[in-house]
matplotlib code that plots the C-alpha trace (Angstrom):
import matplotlib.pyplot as plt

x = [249.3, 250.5, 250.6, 252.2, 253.6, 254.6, 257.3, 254.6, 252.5, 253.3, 254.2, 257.3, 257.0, 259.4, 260.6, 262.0, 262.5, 264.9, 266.5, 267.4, 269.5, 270.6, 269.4, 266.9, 263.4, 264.2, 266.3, 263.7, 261.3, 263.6, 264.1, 260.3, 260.2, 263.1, 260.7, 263.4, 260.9, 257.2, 255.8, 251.9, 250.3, 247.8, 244.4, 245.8, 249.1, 251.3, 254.1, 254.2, 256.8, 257.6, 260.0, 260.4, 260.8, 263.5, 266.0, 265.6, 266.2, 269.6, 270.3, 270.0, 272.2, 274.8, 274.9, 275.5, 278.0, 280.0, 280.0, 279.6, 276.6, 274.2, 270.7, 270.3, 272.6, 270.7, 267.8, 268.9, 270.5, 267.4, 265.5, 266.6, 264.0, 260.8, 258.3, 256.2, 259.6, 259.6, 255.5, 253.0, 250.8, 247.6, 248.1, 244.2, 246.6, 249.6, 247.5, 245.8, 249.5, 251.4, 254.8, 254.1, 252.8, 255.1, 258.2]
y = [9.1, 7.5, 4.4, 2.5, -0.9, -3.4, -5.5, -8.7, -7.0, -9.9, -8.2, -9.4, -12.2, -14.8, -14.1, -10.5, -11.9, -14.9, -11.8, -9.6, -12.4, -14.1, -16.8, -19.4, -19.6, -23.3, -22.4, -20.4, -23.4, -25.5, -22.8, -23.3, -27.4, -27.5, -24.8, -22.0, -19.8, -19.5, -17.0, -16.3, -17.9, -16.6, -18.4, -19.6, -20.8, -17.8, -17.3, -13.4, -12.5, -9.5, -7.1, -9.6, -12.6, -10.8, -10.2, -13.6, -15.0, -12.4, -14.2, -17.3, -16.7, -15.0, -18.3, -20.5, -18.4, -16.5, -19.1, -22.2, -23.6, -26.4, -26.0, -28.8, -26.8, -23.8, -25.8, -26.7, -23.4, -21.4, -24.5, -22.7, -19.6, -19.5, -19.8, -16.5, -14.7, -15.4, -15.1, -12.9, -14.2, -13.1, -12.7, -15.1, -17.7, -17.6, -18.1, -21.4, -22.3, -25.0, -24.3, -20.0, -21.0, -23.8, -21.8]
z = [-59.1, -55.8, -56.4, -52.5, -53.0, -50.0, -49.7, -49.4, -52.7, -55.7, -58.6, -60.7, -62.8, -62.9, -66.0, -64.6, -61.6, -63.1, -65.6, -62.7, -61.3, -64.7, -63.9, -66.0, -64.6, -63.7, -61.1, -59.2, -59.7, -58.4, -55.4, -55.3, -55.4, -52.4, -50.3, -50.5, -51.4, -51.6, -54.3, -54.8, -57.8, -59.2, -60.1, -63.8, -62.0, -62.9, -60.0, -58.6, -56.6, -54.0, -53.2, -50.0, -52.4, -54.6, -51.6, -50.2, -53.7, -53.1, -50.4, -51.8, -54.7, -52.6, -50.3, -53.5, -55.7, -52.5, -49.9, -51.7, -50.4, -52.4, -52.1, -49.0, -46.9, -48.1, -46.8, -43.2, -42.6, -43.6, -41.5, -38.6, -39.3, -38.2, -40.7, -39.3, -40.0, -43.6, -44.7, -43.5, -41.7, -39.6, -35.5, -35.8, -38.1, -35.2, -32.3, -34.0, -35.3, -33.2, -34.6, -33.6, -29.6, -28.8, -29.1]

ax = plt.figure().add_subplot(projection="3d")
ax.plot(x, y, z, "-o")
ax.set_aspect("equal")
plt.show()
């Protein structure tokens, strides 16, 4: 069976997702509530995550436990990205998108 997975596809729950970093699955809802990251949910609620996801989430624990950063300057640094850089999103979605044709 072939069986092609993206890097955008949702499929880790947060429970593997929050194991694979040993971390509690509070933290990544608290990644979530400060807009760090952005996973899929399905209808009942339950966050998915993707390959994508996972190495921001990397990223994200590397800029707290090797550089010392707290989740604001996480925040203002990653503030500094555009948006259409971190999600997918449709070429329809950018031209309609303010943020996409005013730079």
């Amino acid at each position: 069976m072939d069986i092609n997975i993206k890097n955008t596809d949702p499929v880790f729950s947060i429970g593997v997702v929050a194991e694979k970093f040993n971390i509690s699955v509070h933290s990544l809802r608290l990644y979530e509530a400060e807009g760090l990251i952005i996973p899929f949910k399905t209808k009942t609620g339950r966050r998915l995550y993707s390959t994508s996801d996972i190495h921001r989430i990397g990223c994200i624990r590397e800029m707290i436990e090797k550089k010392g950063l707290n989740l604001a300057g996480i925040k203002s640094l990653l503030a500094l990205v555009p948006c259409w850089d971190l999600l997918p999103c449709s070429q329809k979605n950018r031209k309609n998108c303010d943020a996409y044709t005013n730079t």
